[in-house]
N, C-alpha and C positions, 0 to 999 in steps of 0.2 A: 465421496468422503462424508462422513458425519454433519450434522449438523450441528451443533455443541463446539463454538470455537477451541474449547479446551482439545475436545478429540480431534478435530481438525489437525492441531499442530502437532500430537502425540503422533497421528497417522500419518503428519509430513517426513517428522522425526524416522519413523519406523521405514517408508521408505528412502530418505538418503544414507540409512542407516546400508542398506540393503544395497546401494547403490556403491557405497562408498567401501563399506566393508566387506562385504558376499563379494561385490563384481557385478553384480544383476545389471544387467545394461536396461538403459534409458525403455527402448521398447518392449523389454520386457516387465519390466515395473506398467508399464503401459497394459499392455495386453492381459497378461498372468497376476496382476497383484490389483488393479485399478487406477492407476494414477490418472489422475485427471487433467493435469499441468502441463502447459505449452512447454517445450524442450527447453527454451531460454528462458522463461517463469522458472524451471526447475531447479535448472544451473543457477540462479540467482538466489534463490534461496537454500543453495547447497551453499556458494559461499555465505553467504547470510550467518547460516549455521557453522560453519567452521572460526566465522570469526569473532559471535556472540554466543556461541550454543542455541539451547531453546526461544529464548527471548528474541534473537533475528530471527526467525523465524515466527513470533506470533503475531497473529493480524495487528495491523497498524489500527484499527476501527475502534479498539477497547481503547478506556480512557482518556477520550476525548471531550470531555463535557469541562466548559467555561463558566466560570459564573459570570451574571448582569453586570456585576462590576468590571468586569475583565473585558466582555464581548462589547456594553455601549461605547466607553468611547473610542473602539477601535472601527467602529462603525462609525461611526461619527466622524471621523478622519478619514474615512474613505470616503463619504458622503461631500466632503469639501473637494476632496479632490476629482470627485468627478459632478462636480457644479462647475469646478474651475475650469475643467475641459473642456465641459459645453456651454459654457459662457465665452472660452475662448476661441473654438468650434465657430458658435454664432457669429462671432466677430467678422471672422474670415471670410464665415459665408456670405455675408455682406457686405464686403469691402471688395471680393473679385467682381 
């Protein structure tokens, strides 16, 4: 497949398109066209596509960026909860 997420998803498009609409069965999309997708990866983003269109199917990886404000203190509330653990951990471990 492309590297270019954009054409990534146009080429996922193009075959469920093929899949869906032709008939091309699964191994043949495989063998004759390139698919690169686990059977069940495929089927997953077929319904994906059926029930968002293109957008279920574009990578989860875009638009993930947090700003400092958002990401500290959600760190910071993990960072207590896993003091609390190992402080509670400790406890135990010297009490058996």
């Amino acid at each position: 497949m492309p590297s270019n997420s954009k054409d990534r998803t146009r080429e996922l498009e193009k075959y469920i398109k093929l899949y869906i609409h032709e008939g091309v069965s699964y191994k043949k999309l495989c063998k004759e066209y390139g698919l690169l997708l686990k059977s069940s990866n495929f089927n997953n983003k077929i319904l994906s596509y059926q029930e968002d269109g293109l957008i279920g199917i574009q990578s989860s990886r875009t638009n993930n960026h947090y700003s400092k404000a958002f990401k500290h203190p959600v760190v910071m509330e993990h960072l207590e909860e896993v003091k609390a653990v190992l402080a509670e951990s400790e406890v135990n471990f010297w009490s058996d």
